[in-house]
mmCIF file of the N, C-alpha and C atoms, coordinates in Angstrom:
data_MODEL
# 
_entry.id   MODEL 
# 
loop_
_atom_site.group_PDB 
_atom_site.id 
_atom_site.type_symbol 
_atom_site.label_atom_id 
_atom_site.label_alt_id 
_atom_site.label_comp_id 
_atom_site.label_asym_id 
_atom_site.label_entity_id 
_atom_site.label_seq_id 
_atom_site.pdbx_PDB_ins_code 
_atom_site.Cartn_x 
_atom_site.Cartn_y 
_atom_site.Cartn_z 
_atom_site.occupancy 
_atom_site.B_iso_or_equiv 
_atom_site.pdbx_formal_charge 
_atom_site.auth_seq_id 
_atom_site.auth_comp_id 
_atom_site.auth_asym_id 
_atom_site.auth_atom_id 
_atom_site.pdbx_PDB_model_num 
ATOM 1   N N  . UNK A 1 1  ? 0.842  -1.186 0.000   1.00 0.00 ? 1  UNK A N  1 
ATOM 2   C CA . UNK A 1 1  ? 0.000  0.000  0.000   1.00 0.00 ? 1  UNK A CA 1 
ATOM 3   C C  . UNK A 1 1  ? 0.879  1.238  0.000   1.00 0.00 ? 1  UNK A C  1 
ATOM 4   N N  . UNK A 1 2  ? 0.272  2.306  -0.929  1.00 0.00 ? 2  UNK A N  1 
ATOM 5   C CA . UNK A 1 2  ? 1.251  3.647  -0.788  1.00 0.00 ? 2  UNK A CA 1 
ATOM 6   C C  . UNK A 1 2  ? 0.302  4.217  0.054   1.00 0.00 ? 2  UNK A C  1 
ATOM 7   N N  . UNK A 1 3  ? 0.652  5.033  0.662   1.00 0.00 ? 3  UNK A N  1 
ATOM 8   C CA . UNK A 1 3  ? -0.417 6.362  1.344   1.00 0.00 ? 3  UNK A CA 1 
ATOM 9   C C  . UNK A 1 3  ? 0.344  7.828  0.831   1.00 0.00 ? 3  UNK A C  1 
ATOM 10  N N  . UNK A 1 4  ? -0.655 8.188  0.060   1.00 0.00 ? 4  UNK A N  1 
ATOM 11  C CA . UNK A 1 4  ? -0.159 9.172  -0.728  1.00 0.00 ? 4  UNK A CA 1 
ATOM 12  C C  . UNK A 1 4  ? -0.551 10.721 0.022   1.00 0.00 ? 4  UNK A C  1 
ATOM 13  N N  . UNK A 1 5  ? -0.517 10.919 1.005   1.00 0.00 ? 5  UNK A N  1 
ATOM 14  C CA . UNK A 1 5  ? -0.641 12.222 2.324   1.00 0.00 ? 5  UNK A CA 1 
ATOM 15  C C  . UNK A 1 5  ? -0.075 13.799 2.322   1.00 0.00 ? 5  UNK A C  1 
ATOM 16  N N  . UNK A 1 6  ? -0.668 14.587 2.041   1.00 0.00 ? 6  UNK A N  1 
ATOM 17  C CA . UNK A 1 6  ? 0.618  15.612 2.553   1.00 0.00 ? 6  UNK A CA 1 
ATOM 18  C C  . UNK A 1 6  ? 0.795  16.139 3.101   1.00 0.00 ? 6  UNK A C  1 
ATOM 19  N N  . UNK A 1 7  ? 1.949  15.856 4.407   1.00 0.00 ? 7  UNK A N  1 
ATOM 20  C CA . UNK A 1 7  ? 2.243  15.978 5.590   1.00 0.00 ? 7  UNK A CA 1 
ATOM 21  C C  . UNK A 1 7  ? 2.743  17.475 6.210   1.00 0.00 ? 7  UNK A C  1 
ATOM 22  N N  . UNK A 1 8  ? 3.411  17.593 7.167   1.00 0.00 ? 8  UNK A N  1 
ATOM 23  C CA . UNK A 1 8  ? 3.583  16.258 8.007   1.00 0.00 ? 8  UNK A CA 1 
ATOM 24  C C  . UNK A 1 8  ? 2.796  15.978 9.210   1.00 0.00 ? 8  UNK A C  1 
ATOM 25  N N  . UNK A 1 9  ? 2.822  14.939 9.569   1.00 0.00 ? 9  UNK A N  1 
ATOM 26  C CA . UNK A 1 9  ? 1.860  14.933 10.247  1.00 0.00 ? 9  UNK A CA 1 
ATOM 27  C C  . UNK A 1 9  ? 2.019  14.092 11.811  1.00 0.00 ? 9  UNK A C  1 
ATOM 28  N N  . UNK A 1 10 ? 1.940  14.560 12.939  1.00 0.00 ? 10 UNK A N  1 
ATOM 29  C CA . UNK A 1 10 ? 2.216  13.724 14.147  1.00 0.00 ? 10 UNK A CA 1 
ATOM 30  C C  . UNK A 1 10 ? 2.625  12.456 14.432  1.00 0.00 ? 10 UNK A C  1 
ATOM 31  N N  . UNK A 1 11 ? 3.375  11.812 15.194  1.00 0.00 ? 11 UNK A N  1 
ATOM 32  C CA . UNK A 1 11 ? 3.688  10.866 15.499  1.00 0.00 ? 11 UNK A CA 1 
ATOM 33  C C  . UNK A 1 11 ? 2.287  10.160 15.984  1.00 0.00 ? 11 UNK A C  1 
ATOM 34  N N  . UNK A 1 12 ? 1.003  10.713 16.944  1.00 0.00 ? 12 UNK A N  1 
ATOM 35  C CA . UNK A 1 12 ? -0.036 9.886  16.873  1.00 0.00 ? 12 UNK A CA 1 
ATOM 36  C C  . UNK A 1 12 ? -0.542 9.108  15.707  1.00 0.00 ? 12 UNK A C  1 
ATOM 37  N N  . UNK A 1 13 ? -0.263 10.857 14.662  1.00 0.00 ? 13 UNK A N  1 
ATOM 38  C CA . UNK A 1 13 ? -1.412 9.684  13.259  1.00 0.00 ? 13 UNK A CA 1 
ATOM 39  C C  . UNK A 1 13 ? -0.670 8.873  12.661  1.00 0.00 ? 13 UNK A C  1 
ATOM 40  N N  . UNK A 1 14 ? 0.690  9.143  12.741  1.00 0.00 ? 14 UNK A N  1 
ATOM 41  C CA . UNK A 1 14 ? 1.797  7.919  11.754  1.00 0.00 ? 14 UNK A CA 1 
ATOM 42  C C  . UNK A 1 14 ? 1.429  6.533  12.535  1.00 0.00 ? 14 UNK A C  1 
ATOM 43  N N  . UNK A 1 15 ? 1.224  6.886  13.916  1.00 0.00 ? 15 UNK A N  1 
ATOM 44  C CA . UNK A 1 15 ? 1.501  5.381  14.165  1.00 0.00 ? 15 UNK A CA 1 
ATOM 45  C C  . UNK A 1 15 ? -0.267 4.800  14.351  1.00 0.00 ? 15 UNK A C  1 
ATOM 46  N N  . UNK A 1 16 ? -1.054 5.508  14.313  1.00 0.00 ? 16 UNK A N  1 
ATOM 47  C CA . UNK A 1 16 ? -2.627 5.205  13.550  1.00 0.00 ? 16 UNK A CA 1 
ATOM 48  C C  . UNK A 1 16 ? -2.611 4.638  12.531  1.00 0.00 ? 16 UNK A C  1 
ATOM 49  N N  . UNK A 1 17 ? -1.868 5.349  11.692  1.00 0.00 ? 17 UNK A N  1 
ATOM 50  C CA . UNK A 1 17 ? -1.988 4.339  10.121  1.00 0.00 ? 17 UNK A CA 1 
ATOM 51  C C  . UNK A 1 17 ? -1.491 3.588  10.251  1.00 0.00 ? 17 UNK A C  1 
ATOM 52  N N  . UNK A 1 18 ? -0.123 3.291  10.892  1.00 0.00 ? 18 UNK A N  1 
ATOM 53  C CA . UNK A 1 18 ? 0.825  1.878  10.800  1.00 0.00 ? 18 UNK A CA 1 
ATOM 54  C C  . UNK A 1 18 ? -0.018 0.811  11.468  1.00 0.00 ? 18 UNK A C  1 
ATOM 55  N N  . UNK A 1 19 ? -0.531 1.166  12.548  1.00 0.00 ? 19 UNK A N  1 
ATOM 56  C CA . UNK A 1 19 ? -1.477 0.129  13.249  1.00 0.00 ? 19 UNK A CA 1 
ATOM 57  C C  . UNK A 1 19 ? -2.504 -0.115 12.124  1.00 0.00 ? 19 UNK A C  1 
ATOM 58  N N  . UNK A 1 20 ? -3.329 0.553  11.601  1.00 0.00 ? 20 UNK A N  1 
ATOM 59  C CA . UNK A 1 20 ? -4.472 0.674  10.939  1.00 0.00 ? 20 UNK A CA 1 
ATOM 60  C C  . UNK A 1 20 ? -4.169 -0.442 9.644   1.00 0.00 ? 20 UNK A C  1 
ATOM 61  N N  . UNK A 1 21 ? -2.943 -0.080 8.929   1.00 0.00 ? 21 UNK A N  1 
ATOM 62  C CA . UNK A 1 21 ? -2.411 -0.508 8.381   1.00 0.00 ? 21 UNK A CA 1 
ATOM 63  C C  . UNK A 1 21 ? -1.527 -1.640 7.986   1.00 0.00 ? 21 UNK A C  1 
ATOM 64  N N  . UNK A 1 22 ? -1.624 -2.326 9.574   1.00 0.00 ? 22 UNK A N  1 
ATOM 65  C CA . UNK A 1 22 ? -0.539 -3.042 9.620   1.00 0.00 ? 22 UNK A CA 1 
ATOM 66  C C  . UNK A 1 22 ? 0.678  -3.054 8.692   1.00 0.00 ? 22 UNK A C  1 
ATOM 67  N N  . UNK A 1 23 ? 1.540  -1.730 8.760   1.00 0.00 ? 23 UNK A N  1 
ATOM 68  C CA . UNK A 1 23 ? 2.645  -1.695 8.059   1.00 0.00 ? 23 UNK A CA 1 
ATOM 69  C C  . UNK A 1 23 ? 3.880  -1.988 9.071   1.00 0.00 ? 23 UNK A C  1 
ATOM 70  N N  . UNK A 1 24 ? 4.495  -2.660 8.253   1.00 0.00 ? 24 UNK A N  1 
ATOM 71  C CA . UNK A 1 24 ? 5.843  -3.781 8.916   1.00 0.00 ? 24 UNK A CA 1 
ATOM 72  C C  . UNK A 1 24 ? 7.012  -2.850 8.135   1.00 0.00 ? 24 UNK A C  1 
ATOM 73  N N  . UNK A 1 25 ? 6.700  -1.983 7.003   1.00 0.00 ? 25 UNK A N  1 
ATOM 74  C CA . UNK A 1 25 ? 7.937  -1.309 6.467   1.00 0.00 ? 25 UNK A CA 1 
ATOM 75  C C  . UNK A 1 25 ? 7.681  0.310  5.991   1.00 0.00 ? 25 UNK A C  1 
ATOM 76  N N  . UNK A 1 26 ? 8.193  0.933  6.651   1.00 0.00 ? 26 UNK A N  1 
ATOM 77  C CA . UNK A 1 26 ? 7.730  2.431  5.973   1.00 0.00 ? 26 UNK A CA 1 
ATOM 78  C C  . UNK A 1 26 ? 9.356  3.219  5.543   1.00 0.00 ? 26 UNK A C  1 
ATOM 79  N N  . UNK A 1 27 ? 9.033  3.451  3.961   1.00 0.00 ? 27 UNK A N  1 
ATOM 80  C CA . UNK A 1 27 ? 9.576  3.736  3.259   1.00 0.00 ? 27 UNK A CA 1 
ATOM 81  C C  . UNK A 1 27 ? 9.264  5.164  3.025   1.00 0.00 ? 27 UNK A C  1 
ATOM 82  N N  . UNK A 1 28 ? 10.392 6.738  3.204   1.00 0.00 ? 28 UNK A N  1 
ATOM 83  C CA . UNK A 1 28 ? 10.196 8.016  2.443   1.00 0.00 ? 28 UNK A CA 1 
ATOM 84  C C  . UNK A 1 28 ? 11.570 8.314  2.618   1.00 0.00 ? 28 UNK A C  1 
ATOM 85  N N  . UNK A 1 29 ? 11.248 9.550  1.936   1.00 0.00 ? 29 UNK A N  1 
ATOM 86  C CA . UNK A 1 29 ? 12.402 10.422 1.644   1.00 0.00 ? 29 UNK A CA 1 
ATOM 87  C C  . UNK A 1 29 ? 12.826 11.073 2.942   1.00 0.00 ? 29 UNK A C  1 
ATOM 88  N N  . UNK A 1 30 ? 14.161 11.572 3.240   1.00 0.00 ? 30 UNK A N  1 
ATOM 89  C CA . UNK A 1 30 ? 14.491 11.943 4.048   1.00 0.00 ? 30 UNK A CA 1 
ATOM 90  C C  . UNK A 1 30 ? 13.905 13.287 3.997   1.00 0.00 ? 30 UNK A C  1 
ATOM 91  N N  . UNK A 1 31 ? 12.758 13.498 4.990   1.00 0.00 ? 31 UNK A N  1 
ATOM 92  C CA . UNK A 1 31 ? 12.436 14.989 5.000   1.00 0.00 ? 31 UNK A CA 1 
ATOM 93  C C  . UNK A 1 31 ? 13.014 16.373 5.563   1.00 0.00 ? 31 UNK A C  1 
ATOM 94  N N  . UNK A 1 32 ? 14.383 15.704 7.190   1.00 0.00 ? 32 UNK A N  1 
ATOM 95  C CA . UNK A 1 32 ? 14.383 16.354 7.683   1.00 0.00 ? 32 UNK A CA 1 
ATOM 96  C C  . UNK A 1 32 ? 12.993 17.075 8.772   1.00 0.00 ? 32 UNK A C  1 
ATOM 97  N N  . UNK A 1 33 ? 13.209 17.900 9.905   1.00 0.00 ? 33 UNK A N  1 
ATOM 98  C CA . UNK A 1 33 ? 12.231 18.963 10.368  1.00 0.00 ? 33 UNK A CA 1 
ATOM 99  C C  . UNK A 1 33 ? 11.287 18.671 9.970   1.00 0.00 ? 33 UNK A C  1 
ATOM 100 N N  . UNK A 1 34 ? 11.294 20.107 8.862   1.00 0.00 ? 34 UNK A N  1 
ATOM 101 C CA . UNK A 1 34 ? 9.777  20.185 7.707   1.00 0.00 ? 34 UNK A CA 1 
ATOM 102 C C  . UNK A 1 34 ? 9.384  18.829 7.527   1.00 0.00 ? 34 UNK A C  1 
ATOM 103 N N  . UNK A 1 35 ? 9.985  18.293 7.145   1.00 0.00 ? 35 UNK A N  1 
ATOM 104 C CA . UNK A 1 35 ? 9.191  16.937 6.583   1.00 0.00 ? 35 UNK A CA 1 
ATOM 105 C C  . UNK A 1 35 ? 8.530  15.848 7.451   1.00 0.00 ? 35 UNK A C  1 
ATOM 106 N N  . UNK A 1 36 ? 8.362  15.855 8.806   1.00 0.00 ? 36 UNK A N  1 
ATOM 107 C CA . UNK A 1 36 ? 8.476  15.085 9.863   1.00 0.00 ? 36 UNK A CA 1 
ATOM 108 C C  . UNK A 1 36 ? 8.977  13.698 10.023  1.00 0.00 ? 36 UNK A C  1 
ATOM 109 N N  . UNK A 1 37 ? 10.268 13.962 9.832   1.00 0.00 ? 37 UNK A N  1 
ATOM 110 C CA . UNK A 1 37 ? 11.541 12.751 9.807   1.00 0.00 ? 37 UNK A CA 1 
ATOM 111 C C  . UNK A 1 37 ? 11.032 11.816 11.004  1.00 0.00 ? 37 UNK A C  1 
ATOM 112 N N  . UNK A 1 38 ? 11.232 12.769 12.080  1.00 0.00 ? 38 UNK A N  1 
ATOM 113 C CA . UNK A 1 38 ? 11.442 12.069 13.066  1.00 0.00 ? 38 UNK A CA 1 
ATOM 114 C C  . UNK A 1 38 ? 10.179 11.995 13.719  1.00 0.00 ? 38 UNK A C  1 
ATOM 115 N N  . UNK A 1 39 ? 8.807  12.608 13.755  1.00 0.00 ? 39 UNK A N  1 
ATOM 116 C CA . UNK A 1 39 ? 8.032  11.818 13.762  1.00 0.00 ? 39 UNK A CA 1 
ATOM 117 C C  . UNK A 1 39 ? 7.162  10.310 13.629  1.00 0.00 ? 39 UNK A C  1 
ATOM 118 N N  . UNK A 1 40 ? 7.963  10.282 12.137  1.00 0.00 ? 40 UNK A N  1 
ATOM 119 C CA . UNK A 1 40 ? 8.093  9.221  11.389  1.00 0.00 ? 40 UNK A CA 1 
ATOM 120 C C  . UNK A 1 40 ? 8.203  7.928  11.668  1.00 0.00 ? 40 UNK A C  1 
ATOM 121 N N  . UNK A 1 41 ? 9.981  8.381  12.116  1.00 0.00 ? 41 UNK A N  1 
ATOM 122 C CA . UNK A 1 41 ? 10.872 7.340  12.963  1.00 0.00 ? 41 UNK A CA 1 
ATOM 123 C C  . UNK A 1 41 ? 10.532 6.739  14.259  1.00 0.00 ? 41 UNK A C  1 
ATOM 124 N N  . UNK A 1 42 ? 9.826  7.876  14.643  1.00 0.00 ? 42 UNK A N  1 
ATOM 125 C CA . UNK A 1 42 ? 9.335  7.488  16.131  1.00 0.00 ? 42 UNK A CA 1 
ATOM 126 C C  . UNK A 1 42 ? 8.362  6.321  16.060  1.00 0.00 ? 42 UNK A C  1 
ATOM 127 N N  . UNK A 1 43 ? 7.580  6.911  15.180  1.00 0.00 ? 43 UNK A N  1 
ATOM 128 C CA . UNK A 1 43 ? 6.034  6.176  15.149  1.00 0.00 ? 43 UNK A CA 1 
ATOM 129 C C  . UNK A 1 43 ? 6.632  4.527  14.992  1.00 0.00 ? 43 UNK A C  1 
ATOM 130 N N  . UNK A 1 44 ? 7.462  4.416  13.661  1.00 0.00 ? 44 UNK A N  1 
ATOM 131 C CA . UNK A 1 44 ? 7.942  3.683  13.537  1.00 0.00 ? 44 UNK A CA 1 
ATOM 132 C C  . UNK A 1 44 ? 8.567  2.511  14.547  1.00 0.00 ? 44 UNK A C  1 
ATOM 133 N N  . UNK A 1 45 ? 9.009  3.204  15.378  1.00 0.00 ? 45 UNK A N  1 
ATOM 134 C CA . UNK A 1 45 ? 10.083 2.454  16.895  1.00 0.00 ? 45 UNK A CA 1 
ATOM 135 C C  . UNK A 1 45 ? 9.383  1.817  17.732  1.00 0.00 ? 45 UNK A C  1 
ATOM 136 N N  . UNK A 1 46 ? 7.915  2.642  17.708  1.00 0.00 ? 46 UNK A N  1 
ATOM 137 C CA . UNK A 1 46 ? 6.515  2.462  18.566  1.00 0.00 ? 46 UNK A CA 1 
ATOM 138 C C  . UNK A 1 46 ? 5.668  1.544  18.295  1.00 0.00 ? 46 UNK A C  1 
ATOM 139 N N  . UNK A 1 47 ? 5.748  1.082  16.739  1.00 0.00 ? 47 UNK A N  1 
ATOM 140 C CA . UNK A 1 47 ? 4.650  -0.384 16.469  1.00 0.00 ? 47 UNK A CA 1 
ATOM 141 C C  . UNK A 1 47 ? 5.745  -1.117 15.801  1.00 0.00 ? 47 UNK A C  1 
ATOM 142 N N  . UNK A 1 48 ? 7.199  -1.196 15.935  1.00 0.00 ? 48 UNK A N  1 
ATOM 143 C CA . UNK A 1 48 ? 7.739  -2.115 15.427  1.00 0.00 ? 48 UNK A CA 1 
ATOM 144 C C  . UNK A 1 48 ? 7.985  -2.432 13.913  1.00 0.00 ? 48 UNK A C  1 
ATOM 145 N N  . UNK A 1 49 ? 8.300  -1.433 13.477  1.00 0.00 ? 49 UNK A N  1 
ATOM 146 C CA . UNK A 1 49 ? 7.853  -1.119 11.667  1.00 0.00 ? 49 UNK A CA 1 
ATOM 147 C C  . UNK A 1 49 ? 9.684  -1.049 11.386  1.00 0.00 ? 49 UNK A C  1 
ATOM 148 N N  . UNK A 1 50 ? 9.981  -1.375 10.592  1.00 0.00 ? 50 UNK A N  1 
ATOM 149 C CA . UNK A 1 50 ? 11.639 -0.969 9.685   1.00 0.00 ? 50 UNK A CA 1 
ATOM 150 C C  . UNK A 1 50 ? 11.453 0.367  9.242   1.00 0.00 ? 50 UNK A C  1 
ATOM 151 N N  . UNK A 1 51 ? 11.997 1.362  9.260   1.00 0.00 ? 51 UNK A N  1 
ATOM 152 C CA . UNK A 1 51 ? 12.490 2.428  8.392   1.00 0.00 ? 51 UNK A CA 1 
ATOM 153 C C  . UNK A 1 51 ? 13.358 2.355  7.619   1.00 0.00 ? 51 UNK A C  1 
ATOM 154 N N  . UNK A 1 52 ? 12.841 3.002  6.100   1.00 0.00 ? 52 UNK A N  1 
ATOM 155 C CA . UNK A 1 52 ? 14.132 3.145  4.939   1.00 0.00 ? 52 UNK A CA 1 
ATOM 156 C C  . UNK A 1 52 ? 13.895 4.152  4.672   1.00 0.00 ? 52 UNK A C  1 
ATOM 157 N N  . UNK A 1 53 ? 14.924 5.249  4.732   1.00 0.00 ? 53 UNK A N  1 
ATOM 158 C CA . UNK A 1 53 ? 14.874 6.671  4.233   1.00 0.00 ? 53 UNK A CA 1 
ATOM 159 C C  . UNK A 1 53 ? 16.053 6.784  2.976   1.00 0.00 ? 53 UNK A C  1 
ATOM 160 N N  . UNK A 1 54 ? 14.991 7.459  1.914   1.00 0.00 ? 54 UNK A N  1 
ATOM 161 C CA . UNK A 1 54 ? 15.935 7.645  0.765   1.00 0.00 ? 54 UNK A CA 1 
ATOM 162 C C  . UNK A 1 54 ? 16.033 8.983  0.595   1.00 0.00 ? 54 UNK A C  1 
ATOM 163 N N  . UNK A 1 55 ? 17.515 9.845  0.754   1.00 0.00 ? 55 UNK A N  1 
ATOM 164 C CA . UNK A 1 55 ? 18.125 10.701 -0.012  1.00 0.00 ? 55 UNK A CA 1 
ATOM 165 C C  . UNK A 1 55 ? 18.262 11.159 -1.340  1.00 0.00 ? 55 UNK A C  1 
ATOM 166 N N  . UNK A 1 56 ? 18.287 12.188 -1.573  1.00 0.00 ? 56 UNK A N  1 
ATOM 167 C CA . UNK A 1 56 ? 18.352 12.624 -3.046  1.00 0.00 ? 56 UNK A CA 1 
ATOM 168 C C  . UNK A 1 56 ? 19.922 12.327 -3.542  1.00 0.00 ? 56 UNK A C  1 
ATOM 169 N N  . UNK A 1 57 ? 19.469 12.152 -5.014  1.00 0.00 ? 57 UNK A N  1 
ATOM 170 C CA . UNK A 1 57 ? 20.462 11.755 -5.481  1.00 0.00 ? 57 UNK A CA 1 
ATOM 171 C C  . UNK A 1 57 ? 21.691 13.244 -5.726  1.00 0.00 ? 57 UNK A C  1 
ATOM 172 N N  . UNK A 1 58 ? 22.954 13.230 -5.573  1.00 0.00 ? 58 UNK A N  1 
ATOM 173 C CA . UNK A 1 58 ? 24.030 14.507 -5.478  1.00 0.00 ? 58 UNK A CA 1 
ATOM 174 C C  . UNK A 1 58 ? 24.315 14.294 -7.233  1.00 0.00 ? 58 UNK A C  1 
ATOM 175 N N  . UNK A 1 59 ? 23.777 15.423 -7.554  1.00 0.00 ? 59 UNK A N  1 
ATOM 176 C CA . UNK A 1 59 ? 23.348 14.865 -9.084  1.00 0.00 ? 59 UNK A CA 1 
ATOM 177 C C  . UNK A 1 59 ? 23.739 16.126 -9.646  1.00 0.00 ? 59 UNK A C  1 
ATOM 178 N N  . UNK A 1 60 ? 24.852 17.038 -10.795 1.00 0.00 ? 60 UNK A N  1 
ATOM 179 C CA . UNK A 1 60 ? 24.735 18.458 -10.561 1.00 0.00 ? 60 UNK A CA 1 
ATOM 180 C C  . UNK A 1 60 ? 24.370 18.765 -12.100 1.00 0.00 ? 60 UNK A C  1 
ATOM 181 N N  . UNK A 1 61 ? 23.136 19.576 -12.718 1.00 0.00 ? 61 UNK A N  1 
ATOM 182 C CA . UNK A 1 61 ? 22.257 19.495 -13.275 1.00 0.00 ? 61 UNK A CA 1 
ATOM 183 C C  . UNK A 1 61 ? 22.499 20.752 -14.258 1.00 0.00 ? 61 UNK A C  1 
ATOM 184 N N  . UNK A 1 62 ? 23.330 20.581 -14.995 1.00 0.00 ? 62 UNK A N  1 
ATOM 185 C CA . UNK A 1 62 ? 23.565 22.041 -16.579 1.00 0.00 ? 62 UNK A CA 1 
ATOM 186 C C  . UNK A 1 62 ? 22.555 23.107 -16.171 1.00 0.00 ? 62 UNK A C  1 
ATOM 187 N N  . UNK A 1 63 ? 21.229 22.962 -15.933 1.00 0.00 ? 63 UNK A N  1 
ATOM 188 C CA . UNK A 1 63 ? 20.342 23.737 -15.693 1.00 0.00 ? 63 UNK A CA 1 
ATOM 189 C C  . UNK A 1 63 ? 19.636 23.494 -14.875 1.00 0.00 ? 63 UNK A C  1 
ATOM 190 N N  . UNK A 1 64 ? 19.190 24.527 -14.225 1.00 0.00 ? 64 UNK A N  1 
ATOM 191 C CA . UNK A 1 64 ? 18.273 24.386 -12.699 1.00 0.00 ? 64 UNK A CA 1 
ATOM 192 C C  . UNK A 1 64 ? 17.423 25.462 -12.890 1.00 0.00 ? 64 UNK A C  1 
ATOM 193 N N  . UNK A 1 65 ? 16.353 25.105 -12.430 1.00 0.00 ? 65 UNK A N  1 
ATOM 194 C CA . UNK A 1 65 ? 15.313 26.498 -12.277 1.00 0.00 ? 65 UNK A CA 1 
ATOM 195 C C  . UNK A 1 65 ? 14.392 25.738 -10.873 1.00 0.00 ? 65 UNK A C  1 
ATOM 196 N N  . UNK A 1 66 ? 14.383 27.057 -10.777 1.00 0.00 ? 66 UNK A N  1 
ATOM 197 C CA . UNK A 1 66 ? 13.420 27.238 -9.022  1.00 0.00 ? 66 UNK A CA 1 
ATOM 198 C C  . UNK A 1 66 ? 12.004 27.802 -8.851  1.00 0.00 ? 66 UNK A C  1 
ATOM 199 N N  . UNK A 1 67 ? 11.647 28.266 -10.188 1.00 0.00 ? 67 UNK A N  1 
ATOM 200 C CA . UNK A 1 67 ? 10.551 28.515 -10.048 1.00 0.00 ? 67 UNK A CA 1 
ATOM 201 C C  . UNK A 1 67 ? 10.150 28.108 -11.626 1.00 0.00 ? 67 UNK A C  1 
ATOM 202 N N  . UNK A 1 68 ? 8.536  28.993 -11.846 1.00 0.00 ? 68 UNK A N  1 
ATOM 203 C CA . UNK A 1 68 ? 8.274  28.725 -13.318 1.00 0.00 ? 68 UNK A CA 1 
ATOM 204 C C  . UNK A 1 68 ? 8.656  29.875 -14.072 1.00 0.00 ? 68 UNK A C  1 
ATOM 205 N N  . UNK A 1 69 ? 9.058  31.258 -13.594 1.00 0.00 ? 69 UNK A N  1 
ATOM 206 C CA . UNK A 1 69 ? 9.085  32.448 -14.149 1.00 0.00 ? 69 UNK A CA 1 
ATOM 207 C C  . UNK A 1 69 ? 10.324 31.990 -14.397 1.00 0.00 ? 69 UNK A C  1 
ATOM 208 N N  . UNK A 1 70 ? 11.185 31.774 -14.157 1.00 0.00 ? 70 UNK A N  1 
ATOM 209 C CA . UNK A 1 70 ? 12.638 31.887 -14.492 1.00 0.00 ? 70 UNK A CA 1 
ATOM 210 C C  . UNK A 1 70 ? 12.527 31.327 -15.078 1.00 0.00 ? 70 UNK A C  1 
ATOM 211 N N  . UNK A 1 71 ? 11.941 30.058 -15.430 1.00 0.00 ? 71 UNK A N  1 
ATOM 212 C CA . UNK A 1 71 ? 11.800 28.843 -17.007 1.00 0.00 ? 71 UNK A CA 1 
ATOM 213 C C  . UNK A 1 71 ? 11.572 29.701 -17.813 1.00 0.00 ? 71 UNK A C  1 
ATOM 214 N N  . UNK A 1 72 ? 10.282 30.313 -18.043 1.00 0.00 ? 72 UNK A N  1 
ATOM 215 C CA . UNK A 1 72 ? 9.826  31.084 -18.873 1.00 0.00 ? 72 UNK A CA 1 
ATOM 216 C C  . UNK A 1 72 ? 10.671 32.106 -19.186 1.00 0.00 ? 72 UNK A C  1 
ATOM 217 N N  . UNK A 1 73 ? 11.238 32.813 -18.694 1.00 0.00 ? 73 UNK A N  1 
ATOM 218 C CA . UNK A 1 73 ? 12.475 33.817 -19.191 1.00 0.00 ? 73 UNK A CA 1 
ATOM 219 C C  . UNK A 1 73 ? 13.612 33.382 -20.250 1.00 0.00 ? 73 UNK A C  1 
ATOM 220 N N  . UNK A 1 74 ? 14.202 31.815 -19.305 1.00 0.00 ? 74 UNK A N  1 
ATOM 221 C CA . UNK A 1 74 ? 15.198 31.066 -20.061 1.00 0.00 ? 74 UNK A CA 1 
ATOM 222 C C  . UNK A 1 74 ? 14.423 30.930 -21.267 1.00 0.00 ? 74 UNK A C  1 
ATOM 223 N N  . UNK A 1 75 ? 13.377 30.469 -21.599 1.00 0.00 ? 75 UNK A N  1 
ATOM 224 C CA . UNK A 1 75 ? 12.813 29.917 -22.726 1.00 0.00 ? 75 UNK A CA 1 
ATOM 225 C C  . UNK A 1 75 ? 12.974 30.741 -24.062 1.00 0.00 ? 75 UNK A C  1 
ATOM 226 N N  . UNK A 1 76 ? 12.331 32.410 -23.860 1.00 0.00 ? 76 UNK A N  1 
ATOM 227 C CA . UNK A 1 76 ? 12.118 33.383 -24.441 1.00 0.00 ? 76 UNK A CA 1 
ATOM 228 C C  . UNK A 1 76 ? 13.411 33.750 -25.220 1.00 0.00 ? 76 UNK A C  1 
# 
C-alpha cells in the first residue's frame, strides 16, 4: 500500500496508520524537520515497523530552475 498524504503529520497519526495498516515497512524520503523525519521514525520504533529513508540523489544538473518564471524567461 502507498499512502499518498501531505504531511507532516504527528507521530499519533503515523503510528494510527501503521497500526491501521498493519505496516511492517515504511519507506520516504528523508524529510528532515519540515518533513516530519522524526516523527516518522518514532512512530515507527513504537509499532515495530523498519524504516528506509531515501536521499536525493548529489546529481549536478547544466540547468536548474526554481521557479516557473525563471523557465519562462530562459525559454524566451
Amino acid at each position: 500500500n502507498i499512502i499518498a498524504m501531505q504531511g507532516p503529520f504527528s507521530k499519533e497519526l503515523n503510528v494510527a496508520m501503521m497500526r491501521q495498516l498493519n505496516i511492517k515497512y515504511m519507506i520516504s524520503k528523508k524529510g528532515g524537520n519540515t518533513g516530519g523525519e522524526k516523527e516518522k521514525l518514532d512512530a515507527t520504533l513504537e509499532v515495530g515497523a523498519k524504516s528506509i529513508l531515501l536521499s536525493r540523489p548529489e546529481i549536478e544538473y547544466p540547468l536548474e530552475f526554481s521557479n516557473l518564471l525563471e523557465l519562462l524567461k530562459y525559454m524566451k
